[in-house]
N, C-alpha and C positions, 0 to 999 in steps of 0.2 A: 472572546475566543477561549475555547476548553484546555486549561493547561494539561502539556504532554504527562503520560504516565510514564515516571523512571523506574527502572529496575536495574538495580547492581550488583552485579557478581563478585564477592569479595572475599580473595584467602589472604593467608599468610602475611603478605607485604602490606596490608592493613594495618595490623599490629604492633608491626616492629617496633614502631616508632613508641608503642608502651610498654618494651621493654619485653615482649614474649617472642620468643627466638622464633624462627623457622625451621622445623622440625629436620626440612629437607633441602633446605638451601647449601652453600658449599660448608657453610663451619656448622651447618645443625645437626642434632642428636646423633638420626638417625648413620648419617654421615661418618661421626665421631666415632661409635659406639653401635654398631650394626645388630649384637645382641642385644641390644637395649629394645629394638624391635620387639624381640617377643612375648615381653612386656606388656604390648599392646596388640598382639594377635588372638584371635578369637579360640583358634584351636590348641594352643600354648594354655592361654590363661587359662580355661575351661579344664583340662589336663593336667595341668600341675599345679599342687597346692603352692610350692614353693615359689614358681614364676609368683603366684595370686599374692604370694607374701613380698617378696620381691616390686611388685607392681604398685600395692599399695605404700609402699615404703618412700618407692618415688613419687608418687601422688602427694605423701608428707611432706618432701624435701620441695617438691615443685611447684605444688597448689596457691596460688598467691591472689585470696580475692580482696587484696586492696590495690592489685593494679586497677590502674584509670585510663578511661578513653584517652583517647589521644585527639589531635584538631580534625584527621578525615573521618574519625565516627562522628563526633561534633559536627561536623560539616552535613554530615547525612540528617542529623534532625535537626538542623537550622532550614535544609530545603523542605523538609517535610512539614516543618512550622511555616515556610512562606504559605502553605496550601495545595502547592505539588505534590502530586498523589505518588508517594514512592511504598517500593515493594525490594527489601533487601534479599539477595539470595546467598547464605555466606558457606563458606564451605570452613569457616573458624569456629573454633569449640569455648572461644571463651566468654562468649555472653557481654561483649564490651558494647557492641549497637543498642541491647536493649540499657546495659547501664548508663549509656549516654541521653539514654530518653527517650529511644523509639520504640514506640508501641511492639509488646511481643506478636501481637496479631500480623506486623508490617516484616515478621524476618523468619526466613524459611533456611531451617537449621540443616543442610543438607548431612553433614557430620554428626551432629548432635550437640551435646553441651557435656562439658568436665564439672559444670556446678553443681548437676545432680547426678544420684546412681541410678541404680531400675536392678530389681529381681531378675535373673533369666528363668526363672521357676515361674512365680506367680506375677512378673512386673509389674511389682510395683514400686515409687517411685519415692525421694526424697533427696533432701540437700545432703551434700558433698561433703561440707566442714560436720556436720553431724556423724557422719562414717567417720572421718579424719579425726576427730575426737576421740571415738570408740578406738580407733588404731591409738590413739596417742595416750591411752590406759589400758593398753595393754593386749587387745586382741589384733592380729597380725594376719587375720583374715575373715575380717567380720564378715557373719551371716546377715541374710535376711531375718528382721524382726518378727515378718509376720509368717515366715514360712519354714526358713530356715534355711534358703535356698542360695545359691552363689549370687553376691551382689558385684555389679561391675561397671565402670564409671558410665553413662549415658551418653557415651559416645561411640559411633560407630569404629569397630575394630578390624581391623584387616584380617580379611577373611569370612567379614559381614559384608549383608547386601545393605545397599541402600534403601532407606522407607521408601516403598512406592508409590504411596501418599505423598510424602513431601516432595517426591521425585515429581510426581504429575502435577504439582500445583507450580514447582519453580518453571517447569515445560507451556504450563497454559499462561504464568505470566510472562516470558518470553516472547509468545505468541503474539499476546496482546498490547505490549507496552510501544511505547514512540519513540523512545531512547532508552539503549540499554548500554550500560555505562560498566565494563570490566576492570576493574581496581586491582592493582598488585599480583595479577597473575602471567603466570606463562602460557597458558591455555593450553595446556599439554595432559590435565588428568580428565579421562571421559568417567561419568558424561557430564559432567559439570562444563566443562569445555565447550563442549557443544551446542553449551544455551546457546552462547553468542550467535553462531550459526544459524541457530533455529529464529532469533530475532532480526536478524536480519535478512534471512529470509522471506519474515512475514513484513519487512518495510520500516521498522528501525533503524535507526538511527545509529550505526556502532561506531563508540568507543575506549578505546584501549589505553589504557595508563597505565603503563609498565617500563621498570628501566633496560630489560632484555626486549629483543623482538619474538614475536608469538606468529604462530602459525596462521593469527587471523585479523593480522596488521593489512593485508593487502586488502581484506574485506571491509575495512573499518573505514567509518564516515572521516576518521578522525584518529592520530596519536601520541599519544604526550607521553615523554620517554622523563618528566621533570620527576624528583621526589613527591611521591606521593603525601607525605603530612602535609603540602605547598600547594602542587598543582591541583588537587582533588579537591579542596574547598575553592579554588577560585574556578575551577569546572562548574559546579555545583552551583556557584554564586551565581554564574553566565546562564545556565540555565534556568532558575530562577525567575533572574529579569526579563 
Protein backbone atom coordinates (compact mmCIF):
# COMPACT_ATOMS: atom_id res chain seq x y z
CA UNK A 1 0.00 0.00 0.00
CA UNK A 2 1.44 3.67 -1.07
CA UNK A 3 2.23 5.53 2.00
CA UNK A 4 -0.11 8.77 2.54
CA UNK A 5 1.47 12.20 1.41
CA UNK A 6 1.67 14.64 4.42
CA UNK A 7 1.76 18.19 4.32
CA UNK A 8 2.08 20.53 7.38
CA UNK A 9 1.30 23.89 7.93
CA UNK A 10 3.45 25.30 10.49
CA UNK A 11 3.74 28.93 12.19
CA UNK A 12 4.67 30.26 15.25
CA UNK A 13 3.61 27.63 18.06
CA UNK A 14 6.36 25.45 16.31
CA UNK A 15 9.09 27.27 17.60
CA UNK A 16 8.42 28.36 20.83
CA UNK A 17 9.44 25.49 22.30
CA UNK A 18 13.30 26.86 20.81
CA UNK A 19 12.90 29.74 22.53
CA UNK A 20 11.78 32.25 19.37
CA UNK A 21 8.86 34.21 20.72
CA UNK A 22 5.70 34.69 18.89
CA UNK A 23 5.75 37.78 17.21
CA UNK A 24 1.91 38.14 17.81
CA UNK A 25 0.83 36.07 20.47
CA UNK A 26 -0.44 37.94 23.93
CA UNK A 27 3.25 38.86 25.32
CA UNK A 28 4.78 39.17 21.68
CA UNK A 29 6.63 42.03 20.10
CA UNK A 30 4.40 43.27 18.15
CA UNK A 31 1.92 43.37 21.13
CA UNK A 32 4.51 44.95 23.34
CA UNK A 33 5.94 47.48 21.32
CA UNK A 34 3.44 48.37 18.22
CA UNK A 35 6.17 50.78 16.71
CA UNK A 36 8.47 48.06 16.63
CA UNK A 37 6.23 47.12 13.68
CA UNK A 38 7.53 49.45 11.39
CA UNK A 39 10.63 48.03 11.51
CA UNK A 40 9.43 45.53 9.49
CA UNK A 41 6.97 47.23 7.05
CA UNK A 42 7.82 47.45 3.55
CA UNK A 43 6.95 51.05 3.09
CA UNK A 44 8.58 52.30 6.44
CA UNK A 45 11.77 50.54 5.69
CA UNK A 46 12.15 51.52 2.11
CA UNK A 47 11.48 55.36 3.38
CA UNK A 48 13.38 55.93 6.09
CA UNK A 49 17.00 55.53 6.48
CA UNK A 50 16.67 55.71 10.10
CA UNK A 51 13.79 53.03 10.52
CA UNK A 52 16.67 50.85 8.04
CA UNK A 53 19.22 51.74 10.77
CA UNK A 54 16.82 51.05 13.55
CA UNK A 55 15.80 47.66 11.99
CA UNK A 56 19.16 46.45 11.35
CA UNK A 57 20.10 47.07 14.93
CA UNK A 58 17.33 44.71 16.08
CA UNK A 59 18.34 42.22 13.56
CA UNK A 60 21.80 42.49 15.82
CA UNK A 61 20.16 42.29 19.17
CA UNK A 62 17.69 39.50 17.93
CA UNK A 63 19.50 37.38 15.20
CA UNK A 64 20.29 34.00 17.03
CA UNK A 65 21.61 31.23 14.68
CA UNK A 66 22.50 29.00 17.28
CA UNK A 67 19.01 28.28 18.33
CA UNK A 68 18.13 24.49 17.82
CA UNK A 69 15.29 22.66 16.49
CA UNK A 70 13.27 21.75 18.94
CA UNK A 71 11.40 17.74 19.26
CA UNK A 72 8.17 18.80 16.60
CA UNK A 73 10.82 19.80 13.94
CA UNK A 74 12.71 16.60 14.85
CA UNK A 75 9.63 14.83 14.75
CA UNK A 76 8.96 16.16 11.10
CA UNK A 77 12.34 14.53 9.71
CA UNK A 78 12.13 11.38 11.61
CA UNK A 79 8.52 10.89 9.53
CA UNK A 80 10.29 11.94 6.50
CA UNK A 81 13.14 9.25 7.20
CA UNK A 82 10.55 6.45 7.83
CA UNK A 83 9.85 7.00 3.82
CA UNK A 84 6.65 9.21 4.09
CA UNK A 85 6.61 11.46 1.63
CA UNK A 86 6.23 14.96 3.40
CA UNK A 87 6.01 18.44 2.03
CA UNK A 88 6.30 21.25 4.94
CA UNK A 89 4.53 24.53 4.40
CA UNK A 90 5.74 26.97 7.04
CA UNK A 91 4.65 30.27 7.42
CA UNK A 92 8.25 30.68 10.05
CA UNK A 93 11.14 32.61 9.04
CA UNK A 94 13.65 30.74 10.96
CA UNK A 95 15.03 27.97 8.95
CA UNK A 96 14.72 25.40 12.08
CA UNK A 97 12.91 22.40 9.51
CA UNK A 98 15.66 22.67 7.25
CA UNK A 99 18.33 22.71 10.38
CA UNK A 100 16.82 19.80 11.71
CA UNK A 101 17.48 17.89 8.53
CA UNK A 102 14.80 18.23 6.15
CA UNK A 103 15.49 18.66 2.75
CA UNK A 104 15.17 22.45 1.65
CA UNK A 105 13.42 21.04 -1.57
CA UNK A 106 10.69 19.48 1.06
CA UNK A 107 9.76 23.17 2.76
CA UNK A 108 7.75 26.00 1.17
CA UNK A 109 8.97 29.15 2.92
CA UNK A 110 5.58 31.11 2.60
CA UNK A 111 7.28 34.25 4.73
CA UNK A 112 10.72 33.77 3.79
CA UNK A 113 13.82 33.26 5.71
CA UNK A 114 15.66 35.91 8.34
CA UNK A 115 19.00 33.80 7.50
CA UNK A 116 19.58 35.46 4.33
CA UNK A 117 19.09 39.21 2.85
CA UNK A 118 18.20 39.92 -1.07
CA UNK A 119 18.90 43.30 -2.88
CA UNK A 120 15.37 45.16 -3.67
CA UNK A 121 17.61 46.74 -6.64
CA UNK A 122 19.13 43.95 -8.23
CA UNK A 123 18.14 40.73 -5.78
CA UNK A 124 20.51 39.42 -4.97
CA UNK A 125 21.02 37.18 -2.41
CA UNK A 126 23.43 36.15 0.70
CA UNK A 127 23.66 35.24 4.36
CA UNK A 128 22.42 37.32 7.26
CA UNK A 129 25.49 37.00 9.73
CA UNK A 130 27.62 38.34 6.79
CA UNK A 131 25.40 41.78 6.74
CA UNK A 132 25.28 41.46 10.60
CA UNK A 133 29.09 41.54 10.69
CA UNK A 134 29.22 44.48 8.32
CA UNK A 135 26.68 46.24 10.83
CA UNK A 136 28.81 45.10 13.73
CA UNK A 137 31.95 47.30 12.15
CA UNK A 138 30.49 49.81 11.72
CA UNK A 139 27.93 50.47 8.81
CA UNK A 140 24.40 50.92 10.15
CA UNK A 141 22.80 50.47 6.90
CA UNK A 142 24.80 48.39 4.77
CA UNK A 143 24.31 48.50 0.97
CA UNK A 144 24.16 46.02 -1.44
CA UNK A 145 27.73 44.90 -2.55
CA UNK A 146 27.15 44.53 -5.87
CA UNK A 147 24.79 47.15 -6.66
CA UNK A 148 24.65 49.46 -4.10
CA UNK A 149 21.14 49.11 -3.59
CA UNK A 150 18.80 48.69 -0.25
CA UNK A 151 19.49 45.29 1.18
CA UNK A 152 16.69 43.85 3.44
CA UNK A 153 16.26 40.72 5.40
CA UNK A 154 14.66 37.92 2.88
CA UNK A 155 11.58 37.86 4.56
CA UNK A 156 8.41 38.89 3.49
CA UNK A 157 7.43 42.45 5.04
CA UNK A 158 4.15 43.77 5.76
CA UNK A 159 2.93 45.54 3.01
CA UNK A 160 4.60 42.70 0.58
CA UNK A 161 2.77 40.23 -1.38
CA UNK A 162 3.41 36.93 -1.07
CA UNK A 163 5.61 34.86 -3.90
CA UNK A 164 3.13 33.55 -6.11
CA UNK A 165 5.27 30.87 -6.91
CA UNK A 166 5.50 29.57 -3.57
CA UNK A 167 1.95 30.46 -3.10
CA UNK A 168 0.82 28.08 -6.00
CA UNK A 169 2.98 25.21 -5.03
CA UNK A 170 1.89 25.28 -1.18
CA UNK A 171 -1.91 25.33 -3.04
CA UNK A 172 -1.15 22.40 -5.46
CA UNK A 173 0.19 20.50 -2.43
CA UNK A 174 -2.70 20.90 -0.37
CA UNK A 175 -4.63 19.64 -3.30
CA UNK A 176 -2.89 16.69 -3.56
CA UNK A 177 -1.74 15.36 -0.13
CA UNK A 178 -3.86 12.56 2.12
CA UNK A 179 -3.28 14.24 5.23
CA UNK A 180 -2.72 17.63 5.99
CA UNK A 181 -1.67 18.11 9.44
CA UNK A 182 -1.85 22.15 10.82
CA UNK A 183 0.67 22.68 13.70
CA UNK A 184 0.57 25.68 16.22
CA UNK A 185 -1.77 27.75 14.49
CA UNK A 186 -4.93 29.72 14.76
CA UNK A 187 -5.87 29.51 11.26
CA UNK A 188 -6.91 32.89 11.19
CA UNK A 189 -4.23 34.74 8.69
CA UNK A 190 -5.42 34.11 4.77
CA UNK A 191 -4.34 32.72 2.87
CA UNK A 192 -2.17 30.37 4.51
CA UNK A 193 -5.32 29.51 6.43
CA UNK A 194 -7.06 28.40 3.82
CA UNK A 195 -4.69 25.49 2.70
CA UNK A 196 -6.51 23.53 5.22
CA UNK A 197 -9.65 24.11 3.51
CA UNK A 198 -8.57 23.63 0.33
CA UNK A 199 -7.07 19.98 1.51
CA UNK A 200 -9.93 19.10 2.73
CA UNK A 201 -11.73 19.77 0.36
CA UNK A 202 -9.93 17.71 -2.04
CA UNK A 203 -10.33 14.50 0.65
CA UNK A 204 -7.72 14.96 3.32
CA UNK A 205 -7.51 14.03 5.95
CA UNK A 206 -7.49 17.39 8.46
CA UNK A 207 -5.83 17.89 11.44
CA UNK A 208 -5.44 20.54 13.96
CA UNK A 209 -3.05 20.77 16.78
CA UNK A 210 -3.56 23.77 18.48
CA UNK A 211 -4.06 24.87 22.02
CA UNK A 212 -6.87 27.66 21.02
CA UNK A 213 -9.73 26.49 18.82
CA UNK A 214 -9.49 27.55 15.07
CA UNK A 215 -12.03 28.31 12.69
CA UNK A 216 -11.40 24.85 11.12
CA UNK A 217 -11.81 22.52 14.19
CA UNK A 218 -15.28 21.55 12.96
CA UNK A 219 -13.72 20.68 9.56
CA UNK A 220 -11.00 18.59 10.81
CA UNK A 221 -10.78 14.72 10.76
CA UNK A 222 -9.13 15.31 14.03
CA UNK A 223 -7.98 17.71 17.25
CA UNK A 224 -5.45 17.69 19.73
CA UNK A 225 -5.46 20.73 21.81
CA UNK A 226 -2.10 18.77 23.67
CA UNK A 227 1.42 20.87 23.78
CA UNK A 228 2.77 20.77 20.63
CA UNK A 229 6.73 19.75 21.46
CA UNK A 230 4.54 16.18 22.87
CA UNK A 231 1.52 15.69 20.82
CA UNK A 232 3.14 16.39 17.33
CA UNK A 233 5.79 13.77 17.43
CA UNK A 234 3.49 11.10 18.69
CA UNK A 235 0.87 12.38 15.79
CA UNK A 236 3.61 11.87 13.50
CA UNK A 237 4.86 8.65 14.91
CA UNK A 238 0.84 7.14 14.43
CA UNK A 239 1.18 8.17 11.04
CA UNK A 240 4.08 6.65 10.37
CA UNK A 241 3.14 3.23 11.36
Amino acid sequence: MSKPLVALLTVAGVSTDSGIPDYRGPNGLWRRDPDAEKLVTYAYYMGDPEIRRRSWRMRRATFTPAVEPNAAHRAVVELERSGVPVRVITQNVDGLHQLAGLPDRKVLELHGTVRSVVCTECRARGPMEDVLARVDAGEDDPPCLDCGGVLKPATVMFGEHLDPVVLGEAAAISKACTVFVAAGTSLQVHPAAGLAGVAADHGARLVVVNAEPTPYDDLADEVIREPIGTSLPGLLRRIAS
